[in-house]
LUMBA-849305 format. One record per residue (C-alpha): x, y, z; residue in one letter; residue number from 1. Coordinates in steps of 0.2 Angstrom, whole numbers, plus 5000, padded with zeros to 4 digits. Layout:
LUMBA-849305
    u    v    w resn resi
    X    Y    Z    a  NUM
...
***
This chain:
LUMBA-849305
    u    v    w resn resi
 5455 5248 4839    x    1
 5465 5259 4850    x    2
 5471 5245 4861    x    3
 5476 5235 4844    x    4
 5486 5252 4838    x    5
 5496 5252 4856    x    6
 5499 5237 4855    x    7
 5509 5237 4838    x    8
 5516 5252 4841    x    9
 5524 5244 4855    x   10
 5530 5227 4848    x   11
 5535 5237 4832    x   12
 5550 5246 4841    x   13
 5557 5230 4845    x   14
 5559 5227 4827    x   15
 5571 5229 4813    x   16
 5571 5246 4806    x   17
 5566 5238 4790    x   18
 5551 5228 4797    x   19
 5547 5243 4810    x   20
 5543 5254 4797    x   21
 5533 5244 4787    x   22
 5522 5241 4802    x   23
 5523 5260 4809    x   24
 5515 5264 4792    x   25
 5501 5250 4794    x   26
 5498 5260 4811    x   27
 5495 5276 4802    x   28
 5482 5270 4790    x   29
 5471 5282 4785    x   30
 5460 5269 4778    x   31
 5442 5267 4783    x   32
 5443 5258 4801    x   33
 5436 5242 4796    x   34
 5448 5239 4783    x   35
 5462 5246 4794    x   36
 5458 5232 4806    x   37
 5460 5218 4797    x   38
 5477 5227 4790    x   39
 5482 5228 4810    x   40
 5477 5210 4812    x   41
 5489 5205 4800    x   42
 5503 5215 4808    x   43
 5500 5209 4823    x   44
 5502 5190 4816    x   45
 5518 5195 4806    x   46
 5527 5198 4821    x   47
 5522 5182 4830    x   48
 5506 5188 4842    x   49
 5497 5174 4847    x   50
 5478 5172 4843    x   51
 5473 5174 4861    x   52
 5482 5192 4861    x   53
 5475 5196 4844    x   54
 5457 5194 4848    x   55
 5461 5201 4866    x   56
 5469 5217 4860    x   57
 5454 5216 4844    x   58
 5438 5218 4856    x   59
 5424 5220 4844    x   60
 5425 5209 4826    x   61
 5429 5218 4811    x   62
 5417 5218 4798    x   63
 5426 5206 4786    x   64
 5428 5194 4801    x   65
 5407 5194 4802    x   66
 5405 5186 4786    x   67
 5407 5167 4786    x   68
 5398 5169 4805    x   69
 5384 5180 4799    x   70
 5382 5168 4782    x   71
 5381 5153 4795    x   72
 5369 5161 4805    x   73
 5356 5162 4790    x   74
 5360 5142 4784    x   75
 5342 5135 4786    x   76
 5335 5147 4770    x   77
 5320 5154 4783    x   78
 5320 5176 4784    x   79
 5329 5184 4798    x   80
 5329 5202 4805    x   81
 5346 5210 4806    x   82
 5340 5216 4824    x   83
 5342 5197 4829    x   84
 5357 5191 4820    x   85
 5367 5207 4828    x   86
 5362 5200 4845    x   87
 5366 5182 4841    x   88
 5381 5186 4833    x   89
 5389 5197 4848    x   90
 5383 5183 4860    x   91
 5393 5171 4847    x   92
 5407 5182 4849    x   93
 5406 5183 4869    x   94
 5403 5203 4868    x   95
 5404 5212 4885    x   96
 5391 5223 4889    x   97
 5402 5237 4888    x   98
 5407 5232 4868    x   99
 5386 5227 4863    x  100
 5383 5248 4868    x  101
 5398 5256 4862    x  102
 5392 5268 4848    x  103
 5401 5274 4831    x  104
 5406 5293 4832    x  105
 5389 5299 4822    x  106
 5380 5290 4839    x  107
 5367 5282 4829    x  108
 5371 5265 4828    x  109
 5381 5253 4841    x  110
 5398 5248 4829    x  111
 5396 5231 4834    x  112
 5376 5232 4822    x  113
 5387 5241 4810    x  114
 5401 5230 4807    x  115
 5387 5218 4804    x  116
 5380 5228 4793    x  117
 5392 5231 4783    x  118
 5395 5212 4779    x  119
 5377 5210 4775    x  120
 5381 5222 4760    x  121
 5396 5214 4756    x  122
 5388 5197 4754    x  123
 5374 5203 4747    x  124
 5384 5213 4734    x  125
 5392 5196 4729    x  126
 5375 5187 4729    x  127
 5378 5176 4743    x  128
 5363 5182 4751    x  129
 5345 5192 4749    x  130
 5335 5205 4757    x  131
 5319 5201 4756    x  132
 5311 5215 4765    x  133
 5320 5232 4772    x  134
 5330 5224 4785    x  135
 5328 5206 4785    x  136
 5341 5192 4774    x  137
 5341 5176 4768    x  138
 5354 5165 4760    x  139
 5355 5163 4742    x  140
 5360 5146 4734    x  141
 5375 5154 4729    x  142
 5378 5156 4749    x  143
 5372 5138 4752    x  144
 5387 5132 4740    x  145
 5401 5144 4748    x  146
 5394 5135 4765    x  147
 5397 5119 4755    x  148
 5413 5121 4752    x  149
 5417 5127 4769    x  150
 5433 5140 4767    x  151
 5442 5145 4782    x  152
 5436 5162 4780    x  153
 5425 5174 4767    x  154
 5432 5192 4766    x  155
 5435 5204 4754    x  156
 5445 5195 4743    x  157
 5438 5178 4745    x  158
 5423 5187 4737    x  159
 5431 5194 4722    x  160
 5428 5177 4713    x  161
 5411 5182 4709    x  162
 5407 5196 4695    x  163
 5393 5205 4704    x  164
 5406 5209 4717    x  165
 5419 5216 4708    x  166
 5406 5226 4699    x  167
 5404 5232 4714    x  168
 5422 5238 4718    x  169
 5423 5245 4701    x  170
 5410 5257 4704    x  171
 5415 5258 4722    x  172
 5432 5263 4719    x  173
 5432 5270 4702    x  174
 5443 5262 4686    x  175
 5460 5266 4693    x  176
 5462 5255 4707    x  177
 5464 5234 4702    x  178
 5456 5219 4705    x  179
 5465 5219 4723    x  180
 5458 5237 4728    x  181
 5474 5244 4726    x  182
 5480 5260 4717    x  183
 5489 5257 4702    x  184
 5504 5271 4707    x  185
 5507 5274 4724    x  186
 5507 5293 4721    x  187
 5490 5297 4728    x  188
 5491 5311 4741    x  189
 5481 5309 4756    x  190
 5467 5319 4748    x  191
 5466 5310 4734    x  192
 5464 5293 4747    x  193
 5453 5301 4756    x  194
 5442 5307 4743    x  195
 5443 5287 4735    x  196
 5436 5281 4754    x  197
 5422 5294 4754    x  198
 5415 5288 4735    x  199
 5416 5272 4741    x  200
 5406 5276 4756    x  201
 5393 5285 4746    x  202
 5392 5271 4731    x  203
 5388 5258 4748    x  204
 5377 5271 4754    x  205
 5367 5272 4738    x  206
 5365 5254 4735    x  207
 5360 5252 4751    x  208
 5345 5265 4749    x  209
 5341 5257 4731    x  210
 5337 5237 4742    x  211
 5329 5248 4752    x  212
 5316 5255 4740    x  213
 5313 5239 4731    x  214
 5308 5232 4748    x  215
 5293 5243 4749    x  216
 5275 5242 4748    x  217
 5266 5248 4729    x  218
 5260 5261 4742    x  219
 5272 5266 4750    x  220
 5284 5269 4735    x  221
 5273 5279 4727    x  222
 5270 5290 4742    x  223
 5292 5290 4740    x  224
 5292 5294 4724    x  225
 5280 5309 4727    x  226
 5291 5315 4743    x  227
 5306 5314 4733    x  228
 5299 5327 4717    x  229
 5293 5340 4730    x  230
 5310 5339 4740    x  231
 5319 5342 4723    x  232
 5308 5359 4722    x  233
 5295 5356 4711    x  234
 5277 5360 4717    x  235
 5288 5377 4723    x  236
 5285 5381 4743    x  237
 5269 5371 4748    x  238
 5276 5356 4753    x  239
 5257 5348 4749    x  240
 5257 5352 4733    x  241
 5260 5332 4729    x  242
 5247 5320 4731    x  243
 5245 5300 4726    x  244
 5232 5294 4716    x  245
 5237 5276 4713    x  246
 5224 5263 4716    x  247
 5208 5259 4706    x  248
 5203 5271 4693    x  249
 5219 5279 4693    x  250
 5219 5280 4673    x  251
 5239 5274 4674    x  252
 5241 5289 4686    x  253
 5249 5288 4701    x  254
 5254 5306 4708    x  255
 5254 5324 4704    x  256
 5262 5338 4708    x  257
 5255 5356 4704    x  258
 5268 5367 4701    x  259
 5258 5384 4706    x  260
 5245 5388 4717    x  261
 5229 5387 4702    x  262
 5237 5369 4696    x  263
 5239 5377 4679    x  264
 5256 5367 4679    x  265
 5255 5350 4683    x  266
 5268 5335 4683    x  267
 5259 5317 4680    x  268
 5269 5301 4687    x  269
 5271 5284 4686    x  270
 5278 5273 4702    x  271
 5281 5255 4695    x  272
 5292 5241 4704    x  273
 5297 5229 4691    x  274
 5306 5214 4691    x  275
 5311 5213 4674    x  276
 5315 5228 4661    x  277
 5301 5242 4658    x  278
 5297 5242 4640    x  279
 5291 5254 4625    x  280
 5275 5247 4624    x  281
 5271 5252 4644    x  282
 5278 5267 4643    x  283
 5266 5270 4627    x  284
 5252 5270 4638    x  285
 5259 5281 4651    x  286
 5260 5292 4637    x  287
 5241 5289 4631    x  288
 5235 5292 4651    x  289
 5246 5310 4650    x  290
 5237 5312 4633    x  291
 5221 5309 4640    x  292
 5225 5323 4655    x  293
 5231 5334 4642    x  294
 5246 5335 4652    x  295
 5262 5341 4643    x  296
 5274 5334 4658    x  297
 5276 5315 4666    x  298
 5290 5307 4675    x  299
 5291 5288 4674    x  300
 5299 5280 4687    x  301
 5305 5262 4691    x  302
 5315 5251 4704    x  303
 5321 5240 4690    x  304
 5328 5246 4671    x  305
 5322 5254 4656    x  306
 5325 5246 4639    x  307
 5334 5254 4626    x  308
 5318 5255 4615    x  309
 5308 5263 4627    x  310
 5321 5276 4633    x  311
 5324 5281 4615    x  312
 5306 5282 4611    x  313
 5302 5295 4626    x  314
 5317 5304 4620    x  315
 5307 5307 4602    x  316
 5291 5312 4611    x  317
 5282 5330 4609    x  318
 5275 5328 4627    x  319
 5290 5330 4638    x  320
 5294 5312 4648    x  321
 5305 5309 4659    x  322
 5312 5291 4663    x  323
 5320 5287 4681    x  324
 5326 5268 4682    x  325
 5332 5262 4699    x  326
 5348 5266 4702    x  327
 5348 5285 4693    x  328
 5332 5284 4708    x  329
 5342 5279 4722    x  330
 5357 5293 4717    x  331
 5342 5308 4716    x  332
 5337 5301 4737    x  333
 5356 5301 4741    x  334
 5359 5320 4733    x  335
 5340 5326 4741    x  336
 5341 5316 4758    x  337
 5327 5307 4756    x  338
 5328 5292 4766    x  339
 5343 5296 4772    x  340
 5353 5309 4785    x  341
 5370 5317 4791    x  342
 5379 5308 4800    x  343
 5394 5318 4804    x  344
 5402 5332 4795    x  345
 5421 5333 4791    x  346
 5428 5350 4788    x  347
 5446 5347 4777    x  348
 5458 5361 4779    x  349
 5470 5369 4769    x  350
 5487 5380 4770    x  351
 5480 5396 4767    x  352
 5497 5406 4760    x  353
 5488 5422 4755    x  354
 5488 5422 4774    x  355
 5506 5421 4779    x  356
 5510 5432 4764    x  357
 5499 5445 4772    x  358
 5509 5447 4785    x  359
 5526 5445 4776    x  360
 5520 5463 4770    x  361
 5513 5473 4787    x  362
 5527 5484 4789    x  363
 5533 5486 4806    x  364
***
């Protein structure tokens, strides 16, 4: 990336003011580095760079570029790991050594696996391909007919032909930007870009948690969801205050959590992963098992959707019942880190004029 901003900065002041600037700009880019990649690339190839110099002065692929190669890689329908298609892809790409180990800033990841990364959730976005499993992929039928067809590339806006991906941008970037991820008015201040390229990180983040959860064991996400109520602070300071209790006999119970010490206050819940939409009529006996407890408080919580029937009819409920569908799940593990961590922290300064006023007004 460095070696690609050099090098454009240096073919740039051979160029007519008019052209010079345009690129100079592109060079300054405050855009997220991947997309600021294939932005340089196309700089580059405006001015008449060869290929050979492009791909020299690139290094390491951007994620875009990964696409069509990681799709190919997944042709013949069987279940990959992404461990093994990072490695086959940087031998594809003839990666030095040097390149396979070089690490993002945060230092917990190489940016080679998060490049590919990154393309597996835009492909999967526009249902090109599956996850399975956490951290395995296969190729959809969709995918099989964009192989089909076989386009000279898949990026970004080669994907916008499909509807689940441009859902995708629209939560992503919000309703002010346009089909072509670009602002409407080119009055944003950099704070206002910047805070656009962080919402879009965070929406990526938490759809990537939410394949996450809907890849896990019956068990398992009932010990998440758990985790998760005692993390958002209820059960108070004993961090054992939850326990699982799904399996036989379970009475459509599966957790508690006391919220004191004597468990006069207890929260009854319900893990379910569904394919299809939760009705009234299972939420109904949800509310017969709390009845049965006596219980006064349950959460419901699902990796699929809630019906429009059954969220309106826990609304109407004495006993006090919460529903938590998929997505409103993944959001509550993003804003508890559950499941996920700090990468890095950026601090964003401002002019502080009270300051400079000050000393405007110490006398001399």
């Amino acid at each position: 990336m460095a070696a690609l901003k050099r090098e454009l900065n240096e073919v740039a002041e051979d160029q007519p003011s008019s052209l010079r600037d345009v690129l100079l700009g592109r060079c300054r880019s405050i855009e997220p580095e991947q997309h600021a990649i294939d932005a340089l690339r196309g700089a580059l190839f405006q001015i008449g760079l060869s290929q050979e110099r492009m791909v020299e002065a690139m290094g390491i692929p951007g994620f875009q570029a990964l696409m069509k190669p990681l799709l190919e890689a997944i042709a013949d329908g069987r279940e990959y790991e992404m461990s093994e298609l990072v490695e086959r892809l940087a031998n594809q790409f003839n990666l030095t050594e040097e390149e396979r180990n070089q690490l993002i800033p945060s230092g917990g990841q190489t940016v080679f696996a998060n490049r590919v990364g990154w393309a597996r959730t835009y492909l999967k976005q526009a249902g090109l391909l599956g996850v399975p499993r956490n951290r395995w992929v296969m190729i959809t039928e969709r995918g099989r007919q964009v192989l089909e067809q076989n386009p000279p590339r898949i990026d970004v806006y080669f994907l916008r032909q499909f509807p689940e991906f441009l859902d995708f941008e629209k939560r992503s970037r919000g309703s002010e930007r346009n089909h072509d991820g670009v602002s409407k008015t080119s009055t944003q201040t950099p704070e206002e870009v910047l805070e656009a390229a962080y919402d879009e990180l965070c929406s990526s983040l938490i759809s990537r948690i939410y394949e996450s959860v809907r890849a896990l064991s019956p068990r398992a996400f009932e010990r998440l969801i758990v985790a998760l109520l005692i993390k958002m602070g209820y059960g108070g300071a004993d961090e054992n205050a939850g326990q699982v209790l799904g399996g036989s006999g379970d009475e459509g119970i599966d957790g508690i959590i006391r919220q004191d010490p004597l468990g006069l206050e207890t929260i009854y819940l319900q893990a379910k992963q569904w394919q299809g939409t939760v009705g009234r009529p299972e939420v109904q006996k949800f509310v017969g098992a709390l009845q049965g407890k006596r219980a006064k408080k349950g959460v419901f919580i699902t990796t699929s959707d809630f019906t429009q029937d059954a969220s309106r009819y826990a609304e109407g409920l004495e006993t006090k019942v919460i529903l938590i569908d998929g997505q409103r799940l993944a959001k509550l593990m993003f804003i508890y880190n559950v499941g996920v961590s700090t990468a890095r922290t950026i601090e964003i300064k401002r002019i502080d004029s009270d300051y400079f006023a000050e000393l405007e007004g110490i006398s001399e």
